[in-house]
N, C-alpha and C positions, 0 to 999 in steps of 0.2 A: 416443456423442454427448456430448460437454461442452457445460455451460449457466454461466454465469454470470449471476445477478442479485442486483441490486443492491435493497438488502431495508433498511426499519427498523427497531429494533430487537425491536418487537413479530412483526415476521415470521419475524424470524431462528430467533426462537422455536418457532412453528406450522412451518416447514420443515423440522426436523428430524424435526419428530412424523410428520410424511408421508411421510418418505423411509424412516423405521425399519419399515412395514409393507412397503417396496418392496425384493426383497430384493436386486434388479439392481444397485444405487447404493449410491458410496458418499460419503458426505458429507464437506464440510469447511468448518468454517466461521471467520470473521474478523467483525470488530465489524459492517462494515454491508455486505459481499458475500458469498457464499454461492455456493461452487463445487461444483457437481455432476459425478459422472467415475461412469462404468460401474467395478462392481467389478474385474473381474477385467481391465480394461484396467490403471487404476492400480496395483494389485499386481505384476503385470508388471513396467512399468517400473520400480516403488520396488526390487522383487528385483534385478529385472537391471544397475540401476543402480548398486546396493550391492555385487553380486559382482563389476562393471568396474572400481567403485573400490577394492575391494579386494586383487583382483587385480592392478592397477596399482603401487598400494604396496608389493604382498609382493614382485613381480620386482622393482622399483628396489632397497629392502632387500636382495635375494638378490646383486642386480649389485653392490652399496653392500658389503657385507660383501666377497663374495668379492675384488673389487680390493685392498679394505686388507688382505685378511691372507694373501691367498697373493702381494702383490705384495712383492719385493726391501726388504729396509729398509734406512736409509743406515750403520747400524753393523755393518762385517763381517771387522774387524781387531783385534778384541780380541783381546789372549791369553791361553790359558788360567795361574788361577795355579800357580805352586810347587807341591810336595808340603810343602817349610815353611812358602810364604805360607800356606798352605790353615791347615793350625797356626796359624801369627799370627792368620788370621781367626776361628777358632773359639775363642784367648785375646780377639780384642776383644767379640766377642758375648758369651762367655761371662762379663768382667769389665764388662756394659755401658759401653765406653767412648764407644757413640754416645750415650750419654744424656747428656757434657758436649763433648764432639769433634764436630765435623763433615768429611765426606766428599763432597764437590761440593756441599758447602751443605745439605747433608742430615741433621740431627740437633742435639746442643742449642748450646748457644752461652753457656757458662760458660767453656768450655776454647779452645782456637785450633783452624780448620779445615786438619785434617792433612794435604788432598790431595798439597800439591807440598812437604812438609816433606824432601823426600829432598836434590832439586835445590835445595834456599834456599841459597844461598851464605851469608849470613849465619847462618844454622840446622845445615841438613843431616841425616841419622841419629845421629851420635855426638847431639848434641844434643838431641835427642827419647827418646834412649836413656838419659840423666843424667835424665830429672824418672820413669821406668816406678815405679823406685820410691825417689823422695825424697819422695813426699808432702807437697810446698809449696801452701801457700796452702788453694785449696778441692778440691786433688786428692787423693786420698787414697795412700796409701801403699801398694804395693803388694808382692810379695813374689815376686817371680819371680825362677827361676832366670837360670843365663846363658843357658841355652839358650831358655828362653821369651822372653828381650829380644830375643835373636837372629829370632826365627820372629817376634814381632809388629815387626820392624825390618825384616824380606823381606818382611812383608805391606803394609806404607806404603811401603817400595821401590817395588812393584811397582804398588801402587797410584799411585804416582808417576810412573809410566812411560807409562799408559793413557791421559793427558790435561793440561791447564792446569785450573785453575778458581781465579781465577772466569776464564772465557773470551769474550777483551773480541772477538776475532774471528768468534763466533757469529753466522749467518745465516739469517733465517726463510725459507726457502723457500715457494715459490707452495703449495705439495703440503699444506702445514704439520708439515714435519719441517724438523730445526733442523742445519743442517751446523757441524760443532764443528772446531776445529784438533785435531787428534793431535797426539803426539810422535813 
């Protein structure tokens, strides 16, 4: 049985005191009404309330997770690099060149963004190859052999090869993955 009544503030008072001997009921109260619920009714609901919604949350999550990550993703034509690019990548990390170079926008911005330094007509690799070790301005001077200009020169090659950027034909798809031009 549910009661509601509607109590001043001096009552609100004395009803609790009367319900705390009763041990059927369980109280709840608000400034000036005062709901009465059988114990073990309201528990009930509160419980089974709690494990429907909870419940509800964990499958969406479970649906939510598993759609994103076992579904297709839209990059699936990379190619793997060189056994030199591989070398050139391990001379640029190893001489931090991303800390004044950037790579799709990716890194500092002291130095120029190397992506498509291969294909620049104006540029090219021979050109990028002249500053590895001239050490102008605030590049520092570097000391590689031929063969290391070589392998960090297959590694922006080929980096070169994998995309544009900046990539003024990029599309936000509904999905929210971003369709990119290749080369």
């Amino acid at each position: 049985m549910v009661c509601i009544k509607q109590t001043n503030q001096k009552d609100a008072v004395s009803i609790p005191n009367a319900i705390k001997n009763n041990n059927d009921l369980k109280h709840i109260s608000t400034a000036t009404y005062t709901l009465v619920l059988p114990k073990s009714k309201y528990k009930m609901k509160q419980v089974h309330g709690n494990r429907l919604t909870m419940g509800i949350l964990l499958s969406l999550s479970l649906i939510y997770s598993y759609t994103l990550y076992t579904g297709e993703t839209a990059q699936t034509n990379t190619p793997p690099l060189s056994e030199e690019a591989l070398k050139g990548q391990e001379l640029w990390q190893q001489n931090n060149c991303i800390a004044c170079h950037q790579i799709y926008g990716l890194g500092g911005y002291l130095g120029p963004d190397l992506t498509n330094i291969a294909s620049n007509p104006k540029k090219g690799i021979e050109y990028a190859k002249a500053f590895f070790n001239s050490g102008i301005k605030a590049m520092p001077k570097f000391n590689f052999s031929e063969k290391e200009q070589n392998q960090l020169a297959e590694f922006l090659k080929e980096i070169d090869q994998t995309g544009y950027y900046p990539n003024k034909n990029a599309k936000i798809q509904p999905s929210g993955w971003v369709s990119i031009q290749y080369k």
